[in-house]
C-alpha positions in Angstrom: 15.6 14.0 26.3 11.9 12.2 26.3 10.4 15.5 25.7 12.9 15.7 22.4 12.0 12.0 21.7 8.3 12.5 21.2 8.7 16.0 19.1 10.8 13.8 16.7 8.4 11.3 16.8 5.3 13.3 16.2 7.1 15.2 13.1 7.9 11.7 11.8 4.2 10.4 12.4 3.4 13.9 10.0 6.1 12.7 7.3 4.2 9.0 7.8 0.9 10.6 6.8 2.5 12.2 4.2 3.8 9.8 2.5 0.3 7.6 2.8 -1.1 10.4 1.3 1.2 10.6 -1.8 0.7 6.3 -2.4 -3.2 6.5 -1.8 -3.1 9.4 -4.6 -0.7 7.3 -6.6 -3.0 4.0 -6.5 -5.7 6.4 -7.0 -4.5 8.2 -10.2 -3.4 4.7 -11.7 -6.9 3.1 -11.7 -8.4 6.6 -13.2 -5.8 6.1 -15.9 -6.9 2.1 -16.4 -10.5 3.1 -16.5 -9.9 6.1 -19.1 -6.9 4.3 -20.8 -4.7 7.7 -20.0 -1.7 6.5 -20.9 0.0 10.3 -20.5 -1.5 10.1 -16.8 -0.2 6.3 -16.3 3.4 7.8 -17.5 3.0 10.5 -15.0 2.6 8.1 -12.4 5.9 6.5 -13.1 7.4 10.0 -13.2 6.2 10.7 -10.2 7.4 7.6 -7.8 10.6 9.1 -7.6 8.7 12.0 -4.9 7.7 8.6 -3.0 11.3 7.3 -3.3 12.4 10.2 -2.3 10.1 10.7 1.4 11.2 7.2 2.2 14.7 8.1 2.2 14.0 11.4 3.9 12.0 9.6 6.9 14.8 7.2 6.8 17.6 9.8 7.5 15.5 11.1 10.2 15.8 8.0 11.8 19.2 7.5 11.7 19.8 11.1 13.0 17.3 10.5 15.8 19.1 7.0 16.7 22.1 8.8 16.6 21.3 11.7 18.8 18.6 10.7 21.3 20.1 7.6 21.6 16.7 5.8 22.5 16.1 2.2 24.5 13.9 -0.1 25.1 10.5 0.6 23.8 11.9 4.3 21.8 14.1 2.0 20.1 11.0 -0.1 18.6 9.1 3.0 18.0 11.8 3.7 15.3 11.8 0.6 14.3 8.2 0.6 13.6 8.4 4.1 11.0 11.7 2.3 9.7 9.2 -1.0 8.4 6.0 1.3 7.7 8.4 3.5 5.3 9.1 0.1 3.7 6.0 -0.9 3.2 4.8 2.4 2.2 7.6 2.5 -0.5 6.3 -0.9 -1.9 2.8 0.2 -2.4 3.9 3.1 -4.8 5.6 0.7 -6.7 2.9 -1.5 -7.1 0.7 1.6 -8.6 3.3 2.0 -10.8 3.3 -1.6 -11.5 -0.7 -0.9 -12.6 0.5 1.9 -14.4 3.0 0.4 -16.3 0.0 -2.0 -17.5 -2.1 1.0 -18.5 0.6 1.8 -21.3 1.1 -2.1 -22.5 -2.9 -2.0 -22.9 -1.9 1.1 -25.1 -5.6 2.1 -25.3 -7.5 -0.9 -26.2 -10.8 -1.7 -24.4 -11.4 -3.8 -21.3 -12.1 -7.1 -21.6 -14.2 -6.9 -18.4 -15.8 -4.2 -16.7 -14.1 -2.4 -15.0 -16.2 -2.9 -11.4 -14.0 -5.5 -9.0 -10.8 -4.0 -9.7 -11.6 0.1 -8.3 -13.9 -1.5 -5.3 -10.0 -3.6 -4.5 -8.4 -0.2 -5.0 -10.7 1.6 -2.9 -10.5 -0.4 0.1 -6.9 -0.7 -0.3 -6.7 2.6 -0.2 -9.0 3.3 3.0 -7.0 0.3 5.2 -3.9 2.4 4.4 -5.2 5.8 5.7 -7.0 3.8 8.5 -3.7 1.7 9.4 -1.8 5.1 9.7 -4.7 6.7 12.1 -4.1 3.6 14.5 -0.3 3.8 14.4 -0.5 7.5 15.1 -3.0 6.3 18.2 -1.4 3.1 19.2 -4.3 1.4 18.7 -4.1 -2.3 18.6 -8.1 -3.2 18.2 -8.1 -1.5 15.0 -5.0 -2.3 13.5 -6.9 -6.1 14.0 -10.0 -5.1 12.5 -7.9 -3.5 9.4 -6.7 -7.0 9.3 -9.6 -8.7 8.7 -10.7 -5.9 5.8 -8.1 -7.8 3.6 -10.0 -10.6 3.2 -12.5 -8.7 1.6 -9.8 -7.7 -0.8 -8.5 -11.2 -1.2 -12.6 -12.5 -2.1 -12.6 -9.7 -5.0 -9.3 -10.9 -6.1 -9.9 -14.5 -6.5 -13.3 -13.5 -8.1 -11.6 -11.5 -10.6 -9.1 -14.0 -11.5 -11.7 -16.7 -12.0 -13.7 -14.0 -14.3 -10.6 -13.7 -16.3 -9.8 -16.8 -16.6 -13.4 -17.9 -17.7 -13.0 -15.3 -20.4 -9.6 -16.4 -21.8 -11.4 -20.0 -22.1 -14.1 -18.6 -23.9 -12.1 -16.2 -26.1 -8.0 -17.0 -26.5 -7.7 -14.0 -28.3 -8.1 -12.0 -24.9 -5.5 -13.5 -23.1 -3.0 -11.1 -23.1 -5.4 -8.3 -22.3 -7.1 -10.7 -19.5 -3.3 -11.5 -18.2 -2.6 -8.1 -17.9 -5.5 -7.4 -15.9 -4.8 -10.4 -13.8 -1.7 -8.1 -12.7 -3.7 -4.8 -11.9 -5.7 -7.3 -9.5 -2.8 -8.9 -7.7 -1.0 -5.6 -7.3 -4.3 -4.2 -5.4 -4.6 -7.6 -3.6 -0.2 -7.0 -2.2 -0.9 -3.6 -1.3 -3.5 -4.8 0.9 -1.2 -7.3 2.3 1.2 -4.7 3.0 -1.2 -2.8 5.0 -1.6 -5.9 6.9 2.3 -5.6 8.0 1.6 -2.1 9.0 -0.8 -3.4 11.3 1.3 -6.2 12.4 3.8 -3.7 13.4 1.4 -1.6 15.0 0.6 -4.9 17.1 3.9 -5.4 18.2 5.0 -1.6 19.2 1.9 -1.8 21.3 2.5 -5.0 22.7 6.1 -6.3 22.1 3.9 -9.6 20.7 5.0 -10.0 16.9 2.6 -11.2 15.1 2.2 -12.6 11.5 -0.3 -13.4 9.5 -3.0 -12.4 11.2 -6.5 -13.9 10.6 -5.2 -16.4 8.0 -5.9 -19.4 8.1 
C-alpha cells in the first residue's frame, strides 16, 4: 500500500506542476495583453480559465479516489491535504489573471496613465515564487518555502509604491481616475497572488513539520 501511496502522490505532484504552469502562463499572457492593450488576447484569457478550473477539479477527484482507496493516516492524510489547499490556491491565482484581464478590456485600448514598469517586475516575481514554492513542495523543503516568504515583501514594497504613484496622479489630473483605479486593481491582484503563494508555503511548512504557521514574516 505505501509503495501505491507515493506513485499517486508523485503523479499528483506532476498534475501540481501542471497546473502552476498553466496560472504562471495565464498571469503572464494577461500583463502582455495590458502592456499591448490586446483586448482579443485579455478575452482569451478569460476563455481559457475554464482549462484551470477544470485541473483543479481533476486533482481534486484524484484525491478523493486516493482517500478512498489507500485509505491513508497520519502524515499521508496531510500529504493530501496539502495538494487539496495548493489546488485552491492555485485556482485563485488564475482568477486573479483573469481579474487583470477583465481590466485590459474595460481600458478598451486607451493609453497608460503610468508606465508600465512596477506592475510586470510584481508579475514577474509573482510568477517565479509560484514555480519556486512548487519545487519545494515537491522536495519537502521547509528553508525555502521561508525564504519564498520573505520574496513577498518585495511584492508588497512595489505595490504600495504603485498605489501612491497612482494616487499622486489622480490628484494632479482627475480626469485619470478611472484609468488610475483600474490600474490600482492590476496591482493588487499581483500583490494577492503573491500572498497566495505565501499559503503554499505555509502549507509546505506544516506537511514538513505538523507546525501551522500563518503569516509568516509579517509583522
Amino acid at each position: 500500500m505505501r509503495i501505491a501511496f507515493q506513485e499517486h502522490l508523485k503523479n499528483l505532484e506532476r498534475e501540481l506542476h501542471n497546473m502552476a504552469e498553466m496560472v504562471n502562463q495565464a498571469i503572464d499572457l494577461s500583463i502582455t495583453a495590458l502592456k499591448e492593450r490586446d483586448i482579443e488576447t485579455a478575452r482569451q484569457i478569460r476563455k481559457d480559465d475554464i482549462h484551470i478550473n477544470n485541473k483543479r477539479f481533476e486533482i481534486e477527484e484524484q484525491c478523493i479516489h486516493l482517500i478512498a482507496t489507500q485509505q491513508p493516516v497520519a502524515t499521508q492524510l496531510r500529504e493530501i491535504i496539502a495538494v487539496l489547499n495548493i489546488i485552491t490556491d492555485l485556482e485563485r491565482m488564475g482568477d486573479y489573471a483573469v481579474g487583470i484581464a477583465k481590466i485590459v478590456i474595460k481600458l478598451n485600448g486607451s493609453d497608460p496613465v503610468k508606465p508600465l514598469i512596477d506592475i510586470p517586475r510584481m508579475a514577474d516575481i509573482a510568477t517565479d515564487m509560484i514555480t519556486s514554492s512548487l519545487d519545494a513542495y515537491a522536495a519537502r523543503d521547509v528553508e525555502r518555502a521561508r525564504e519564498i516568504t520573505t520574496i513577498d515583501d518585495d511584492v508588497d514594497d512595489l505595490y504600495h509604491q504603485v498605489t501612491r504613484e497612482l494616487i499622486s496622479i489622480m490628484i494632479e489630473d482627475p480626469r485619470t481616475i478611472t484609468r488610475s483605479t483600474y490600474l490600482m486593481w492590476v496591482a493588487h491582484n499581483l500583490e494577492r497572488i503573491a500572498d497566495r503563494v505565501t499559503n503554499i508555503c505555509e502549507r509546505i511548512i506544516f506537511l514538513v513539520t505538523g507546525e501551522l504557521v500563518e503569516n509568516i514574516n509579517k509583522d
